[in-house]
C-alpha positions, 0 to 999 in steps of 0.5 A, spaced: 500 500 500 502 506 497 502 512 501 499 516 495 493 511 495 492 512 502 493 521 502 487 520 496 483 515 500 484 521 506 484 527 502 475 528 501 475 526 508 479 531 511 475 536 506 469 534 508 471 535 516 475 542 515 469 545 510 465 542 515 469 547 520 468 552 516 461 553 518 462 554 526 466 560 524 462 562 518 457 563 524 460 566 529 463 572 524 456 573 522 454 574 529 459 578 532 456 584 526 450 582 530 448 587 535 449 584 543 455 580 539 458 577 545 451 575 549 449 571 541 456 568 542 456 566 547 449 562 548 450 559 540 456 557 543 451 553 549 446 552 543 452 547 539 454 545 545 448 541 547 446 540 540 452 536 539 451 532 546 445 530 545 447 528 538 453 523 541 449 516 541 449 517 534 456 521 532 459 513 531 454 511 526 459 513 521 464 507 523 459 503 525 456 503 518 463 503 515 465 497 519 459 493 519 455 495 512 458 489 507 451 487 504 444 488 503 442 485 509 447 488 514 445 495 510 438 494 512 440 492 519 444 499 521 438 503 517 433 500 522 438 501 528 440 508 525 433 510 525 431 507 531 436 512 534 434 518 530 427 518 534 430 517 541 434 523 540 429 527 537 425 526 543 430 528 548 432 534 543 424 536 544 424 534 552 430 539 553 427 545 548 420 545 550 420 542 558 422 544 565 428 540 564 431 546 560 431 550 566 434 544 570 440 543 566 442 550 563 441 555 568 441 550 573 446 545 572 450 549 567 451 555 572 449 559 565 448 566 567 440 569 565 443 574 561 446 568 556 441 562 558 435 566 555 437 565 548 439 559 549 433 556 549 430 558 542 436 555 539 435 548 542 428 549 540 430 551 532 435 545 533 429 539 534 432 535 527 439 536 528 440 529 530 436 526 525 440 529 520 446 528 523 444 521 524 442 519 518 448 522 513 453 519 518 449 512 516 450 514 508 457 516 509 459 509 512 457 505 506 460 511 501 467 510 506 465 502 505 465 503 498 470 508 496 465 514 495 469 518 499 470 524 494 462 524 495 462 525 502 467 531 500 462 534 495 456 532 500 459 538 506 460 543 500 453 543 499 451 543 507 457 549 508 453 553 501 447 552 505 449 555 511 454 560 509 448 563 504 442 562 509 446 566 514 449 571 510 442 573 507 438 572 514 445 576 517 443 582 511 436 582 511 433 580 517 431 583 523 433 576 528 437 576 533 444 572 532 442 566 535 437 565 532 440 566 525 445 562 526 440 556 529 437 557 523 442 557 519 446 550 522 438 547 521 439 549 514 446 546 512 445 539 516 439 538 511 441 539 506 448 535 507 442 530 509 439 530 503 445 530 499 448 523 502 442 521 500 443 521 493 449 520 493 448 513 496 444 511 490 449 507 485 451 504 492 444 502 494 442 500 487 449 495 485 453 493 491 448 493 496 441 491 492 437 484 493 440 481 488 447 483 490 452 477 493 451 477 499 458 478 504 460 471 507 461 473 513 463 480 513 458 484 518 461 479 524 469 477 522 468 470 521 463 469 526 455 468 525 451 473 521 450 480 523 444 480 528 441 487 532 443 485 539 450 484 536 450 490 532 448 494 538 454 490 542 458 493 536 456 501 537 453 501 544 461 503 547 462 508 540 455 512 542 458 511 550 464 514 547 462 520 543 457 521 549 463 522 554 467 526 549 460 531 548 460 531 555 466 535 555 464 541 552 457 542 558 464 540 562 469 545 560 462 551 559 461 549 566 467 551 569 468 557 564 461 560 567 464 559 575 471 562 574 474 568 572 471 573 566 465 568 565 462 572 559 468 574 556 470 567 557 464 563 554 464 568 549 471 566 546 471 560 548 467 557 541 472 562 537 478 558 539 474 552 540 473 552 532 480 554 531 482 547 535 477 543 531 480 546 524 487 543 526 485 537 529 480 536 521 486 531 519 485 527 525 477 527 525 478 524 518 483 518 520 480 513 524 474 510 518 481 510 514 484 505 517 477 502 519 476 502 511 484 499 509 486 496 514 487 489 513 493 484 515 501 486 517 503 488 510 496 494 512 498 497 517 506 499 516 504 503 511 498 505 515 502 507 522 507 511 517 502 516 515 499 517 521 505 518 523 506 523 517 499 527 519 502 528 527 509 532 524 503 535 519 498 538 524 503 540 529 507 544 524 500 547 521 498 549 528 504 552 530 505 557 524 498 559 525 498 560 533 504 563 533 505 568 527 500 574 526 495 569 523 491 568 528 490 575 530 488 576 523 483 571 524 481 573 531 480 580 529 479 581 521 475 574 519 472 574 526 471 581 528 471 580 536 471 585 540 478 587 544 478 583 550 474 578 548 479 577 542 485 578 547 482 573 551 482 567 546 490 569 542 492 569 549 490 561 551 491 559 542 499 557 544 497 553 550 493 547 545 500 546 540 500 539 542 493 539 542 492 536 534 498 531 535 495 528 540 488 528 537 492 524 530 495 519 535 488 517 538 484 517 531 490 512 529 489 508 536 482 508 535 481 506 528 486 500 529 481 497 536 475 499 531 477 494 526 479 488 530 472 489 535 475 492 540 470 498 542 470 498 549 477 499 550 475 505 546 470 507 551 474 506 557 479 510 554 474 516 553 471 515 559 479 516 563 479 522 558 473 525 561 475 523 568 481 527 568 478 533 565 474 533 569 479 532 575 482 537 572 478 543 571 475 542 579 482 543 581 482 549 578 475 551 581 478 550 588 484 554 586 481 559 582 485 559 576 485 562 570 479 559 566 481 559 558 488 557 561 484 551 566 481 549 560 488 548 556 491 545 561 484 540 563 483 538 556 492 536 554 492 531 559 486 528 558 488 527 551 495 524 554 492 520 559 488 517 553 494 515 548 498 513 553 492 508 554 489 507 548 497 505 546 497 499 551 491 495 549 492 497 542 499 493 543 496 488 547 491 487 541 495 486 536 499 480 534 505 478 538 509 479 531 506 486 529 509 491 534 505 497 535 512 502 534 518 499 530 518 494 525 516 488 525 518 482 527 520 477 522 515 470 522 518 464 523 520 460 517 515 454 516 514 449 511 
């Protein structure tokens, strides 16, 4: 396996996400020429935020889908299981928008203050399909990865990207709405749109290798073991939901904080800006795992798989550090964005703590995608569920100690991905065969006649 063909394997994947964290600060650039810029930023940060934690369980369909949808009747199993799911979480999204649960989650547990949590509760209620969409397209894209249709998946987020960039660009303009509503809207838009597209793009798939006539896949859905059923299905994903959901709840936790310590509202107003900075570096890493869920298959595999992993770190960190650390990022902050002074001074100031921050997201994709392959989903749950632990270990020291809260916040979320590589990397070694070490080259296999 050639690195060119694992690069243009990758490459429309990492369109796809670094597009798709285009959006994010499309947003907020329209928001900050908004009036009550910092208040609107503020609560649509809180908006995604809970948003995205209440889409967790399904985040993971699109490894799910690419790992286990091989023929017709595997793919109408996941699409049963996939819209099974997009229910449940519509009916939370609805609980959390239009009940009483709301004041007990964001002014309560949250700690959000009134001014900021008076806007939140109109985003929620605009976001209702949010995880419908999301589900469903996740779903789709699996099978495109499975199938090598990846440069549709590329295709798929321009769409979504010109359908919330042109909804917020007209609203923004013409309208009267306050910001967060505008940008609530605005990510509705995109994500059904990008849904839709999924759904078109997927019909050659459907129609050829996936139709009732098709072959079915000798045993593919379960790695040699017996057909793939609901129950072992959902074994297979319940520990990637558990995961995705630990990794969302960090955002509420890391919000939390911020709200508690010192310059609440400036912090929670920068706080989505340098998070969408950290989200574009760590685009390259957020397309890696259904790489090596997609191509790895035996010892010739993965050495060439390792070395481009390897490839993405030194990339990431060189990309991170030129933009972090040379007037880019305040060209970013205060042209593209338009943040206001302090705000923005806020954000430049704590950007250069995250410099490791995307090397390690590339080496826990890495680690992931190899566990992923071989079943082991669980340990990629224990590992987020560490993670979380030491995040949250991590930002209550800082409440006690009255730290800053940007800096807490950098702190917390570095040694929890530390502490989740280092663990990942020893169930990874112990998963692998004996033969095929996880760093160095491969022993040589005895000789046999």
């Amino acid at each position: 396996m050639r690195q060119r063909d694992i690069f243009w394997f990758w490459l429309p994947l990492f369109a796809s996400w670094l597009l798709m964290t285009a959006e994010g600060p499309l947003i907020a650039a329209a928001i900050n020429r908004l009036p009550d810029e910092v208040i609107m930023l503020a609560a649509m940060g809180i908006v995604n935020s809970l948003s995205v934690t209440i889409e967790s369980p399904i985040i993971n369909l699109l490894a799910t889908s690419t790992a286990l949808v091989r023929d017709h009747a595997s793919y109408l199993l996941v699409r049963r299981f996939t819209i099974h799911l997009c229910l449940i979480l519509t009916v939370v999204a609805i609980l959390v928008g239009y009940t009483p649960l709301f004041d007990a989650l964001v002014p309560g547990l949250l700690d959000v203050p009134d001014e900021i949590a008076r806007w939140v509760r109109p985003g929620l209620q605009i976001m209702i399909l949010w995880s419908a969409a999301i589900g469903w397209r996740r779903f789709l894209q699996g099978i495109l990865i499975r199938f090598n249709r990846t440069r549709s998946i590329a295709w798929g987020t321009a769409v979504r990207l010109l359908a919330s960039g042109g909804t917020v660009a007209v609203l923004a303009v013409w309208g009267r709405w306050p910001g967060v509503i505008i940008g609530a809207v605005a990510l509705m838009a995109g994500v059904l749109a990008e849904a839709a597209f999924a759904t078109w793009a997927v019909r050659p798939v459907l129609r050829d290798e996936l139709s009732a006539d098709a072959p079915a896949a000798a045993n593919a859905s379960s790695g040699g073991g017996p057909p793939l059923t609901y129950r072992a299905l959902l074994a297979f994903h319940l520990p990637l939901a558990a995961t995705s959901l630990l990794v969302l709840l960090m955002q509420p936790l890391v919000t939390s904080s911020l709200a508690r310590l010192d310059r609440p509202t400036e912090s929670l107003a920068a706080w989505p800006i340098l998070f969408q900075i950290l989200l574009m570096a760590r685009a390259a890493a957020l397309a890696l795992p259904e790489v090596i869920i997609a191509l790895h298959r035996d010892r010739g595999t993965f050495g060439p798989l390792r070395r481009f992993s390897f490839t993405l770190v030194g990339a990431v960190t060189a990309a991170t550090a030129v933009f972090a650390l040379t007037p880019l990022a305040g060209f970013y902050v205060f042209r593209v964005q338009d943040m206001t002074p302090d705000v923005g001074e806020l954000a430049l100031s704590s950007l250069s703590l995250f410099l490791l921050f995307p090397a390690l997201a590339v080496l826990t994709s890495w680690l992931r995608g190899l566990l992923i392959h071989g079943r082991h989903t669980r340990d990629v749950n224990v590992g987020m569920a560490i993670n979380l632990a030491v995040t949250g270990a991590t930002l209550l020291l800082g409440l006690r100690l009255a730290w800053p809260g940007l800096p807490t916040a950098a702190l917390a979320l570095n040694l929890a991905s530390l502490a989740e590589v280092v663990y990942l990397t020893w169930r990874t070694r112990a998963a692998l065969p004996a033969d095929l070490p996880l760093f160095g080259a491969p022993r040589p296999q005895p000789f046999r006649s």
